[in-house]
N, C-alpha and C positions, 0 to 999 in steps of 0.2 A: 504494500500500500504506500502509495506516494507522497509524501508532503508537500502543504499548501506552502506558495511563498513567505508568507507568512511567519507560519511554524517554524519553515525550515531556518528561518533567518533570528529566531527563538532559539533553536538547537545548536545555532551556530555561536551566538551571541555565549550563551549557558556554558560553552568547551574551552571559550577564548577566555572565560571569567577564571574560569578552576585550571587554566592552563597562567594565567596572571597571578592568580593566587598562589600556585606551588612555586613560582618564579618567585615573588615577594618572600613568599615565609623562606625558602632555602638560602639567598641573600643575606637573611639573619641568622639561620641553624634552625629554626623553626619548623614546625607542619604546621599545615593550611586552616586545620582546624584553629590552634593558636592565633594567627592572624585575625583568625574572622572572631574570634573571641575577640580580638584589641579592638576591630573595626567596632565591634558591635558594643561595646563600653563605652569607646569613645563616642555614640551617637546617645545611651540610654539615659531616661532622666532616674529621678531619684527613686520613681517606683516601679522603675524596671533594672537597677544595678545590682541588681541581687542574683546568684545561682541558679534557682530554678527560673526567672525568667530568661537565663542564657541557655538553657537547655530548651526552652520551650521556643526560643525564637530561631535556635539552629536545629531544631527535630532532631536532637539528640541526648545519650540517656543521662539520667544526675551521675551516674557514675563515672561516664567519661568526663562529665562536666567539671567533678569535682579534682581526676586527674589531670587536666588541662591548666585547670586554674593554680593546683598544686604546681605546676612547672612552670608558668607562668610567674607566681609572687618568689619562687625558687630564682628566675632569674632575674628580679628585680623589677617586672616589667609591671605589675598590679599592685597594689596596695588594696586591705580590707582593711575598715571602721566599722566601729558599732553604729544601732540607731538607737536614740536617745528614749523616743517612745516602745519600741519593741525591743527589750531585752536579749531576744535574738536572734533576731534578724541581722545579715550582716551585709553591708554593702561593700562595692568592688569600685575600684577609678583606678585611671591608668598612672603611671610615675610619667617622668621626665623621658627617662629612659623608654615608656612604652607608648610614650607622643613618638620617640624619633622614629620610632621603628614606622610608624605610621607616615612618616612623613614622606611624600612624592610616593605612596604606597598608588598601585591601579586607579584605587576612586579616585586621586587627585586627578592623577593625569588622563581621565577621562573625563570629568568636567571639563580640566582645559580644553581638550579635544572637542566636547559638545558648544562651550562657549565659542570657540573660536570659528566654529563651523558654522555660527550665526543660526542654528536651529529654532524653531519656536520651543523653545526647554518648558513651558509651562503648558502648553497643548499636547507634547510629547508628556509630560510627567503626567496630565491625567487621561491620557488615552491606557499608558501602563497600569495608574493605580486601580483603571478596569480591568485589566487584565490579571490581575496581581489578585484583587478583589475577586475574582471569579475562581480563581484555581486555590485559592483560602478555603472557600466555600464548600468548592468540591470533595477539599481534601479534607477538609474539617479541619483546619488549620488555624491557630489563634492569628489574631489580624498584625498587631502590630502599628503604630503610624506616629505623626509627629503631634506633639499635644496640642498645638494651636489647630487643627484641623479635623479636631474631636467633637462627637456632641457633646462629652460631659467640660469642653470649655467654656469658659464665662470671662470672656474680656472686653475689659472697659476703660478709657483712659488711666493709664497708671497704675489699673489694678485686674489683675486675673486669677481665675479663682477654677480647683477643682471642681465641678459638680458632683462629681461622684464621690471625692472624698473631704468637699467643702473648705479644704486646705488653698492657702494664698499660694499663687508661683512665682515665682522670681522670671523675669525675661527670658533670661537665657533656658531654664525648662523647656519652656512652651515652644522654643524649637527643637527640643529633643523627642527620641522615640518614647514609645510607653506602650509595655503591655494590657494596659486595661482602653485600649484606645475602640473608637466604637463608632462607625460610618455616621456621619450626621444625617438627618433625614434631605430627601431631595428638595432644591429652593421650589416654589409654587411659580406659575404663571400667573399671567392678569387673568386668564380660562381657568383657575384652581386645579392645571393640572401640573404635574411633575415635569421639571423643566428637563432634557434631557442630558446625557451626560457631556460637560463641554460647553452645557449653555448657563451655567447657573452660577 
């Protein structure tokens, strides 16, 4: 069975990533998993820098998770703290040392590549986060996304606010990722119908 062009440029896209990824993590002594552990810290807010949401957001098990991150603060790249309110729970941030590794890693240098290419980067990112949003679904996959683009957001000049957990953010949160992140409902038209995706 043939793939659509489409797909096929999904498949391609998918080989070129994990083929970037093995090239970055070896660079440092690293495996792929590692890296995408630091990608994905350096992206999480405060209620997704914890263990089990690294495991749930790379579909993979707490036990690798917890030997990963064990090799990780091992070579100095992560840092854990406690939380003040949860006893314990323990959160994860990257060191000094686990910014450089990140630094000119794939993501950057494909930004610059999409920047520079003069693409429409905001009609291309929500044609994906349909796409992305659909194979979630399918999979039964928890969603993931960035808090300013949640329903449970509530921002208002100067101030933003959890709705789900009532908790104020600081700025800089509200463009991080977050496990409890949850599709907003579709904007309405002047017809009271669901505008479609792209238009709202």
């Amino acid at each position: 069975m043939s793939m659509t062009p489409t797909v096929f440029v999904f498949e391609r896209l998918a080989a070129l990533i994990q083929q970037l990824v093995r090239e970055d993590a070896a660079r440092h002594g690293l495996l792929p998993v590692h890296l995408q552990v630091l990608g994905y810290l350096a992206q999480a807010n405060r209620y997704s820098d914890i263990p089990i949401a690294v495991a749930s957001y790379l579909g993979i098990t707490r036990g690798t998770v917890s030997q990963t991150l064990a090799v990780l603060e091992r070579k100095g790249l992560i840092s854990r703290s406690g939380d003040d309110r949860h006893g314990r729970r323990v959160h994860l941030s990257l060191t000094a040392a686990g910014e450089s590794v990140l630094a000119g890693s794939w993501p950057q240098r494909l930004d610059e590549l999409l920047v520079a290419g003069g693409a429409d980067l905001e009609g291309l990112a929500t044609q994906l986060r349909t796409v992305l949003g659909s194979l979630q679904r399918l999979n039964d996959r928890q969603a993931f996304g960035q808090c300013r683009e949640c329903a449970h957001f509530l921002g208002e000049p100067g101030s933003h606010l959890c709705g789900l957990t009532g908790e104020a953010l600081a700025v800089e949160q509200t463009i991080r990722i977050c496990r409890e992140w949850s599709a907003p409902a579709p904007a309405m038209t002047d017809e009271g119908l669901s505008a479609p995706p792209g238009e709202q």
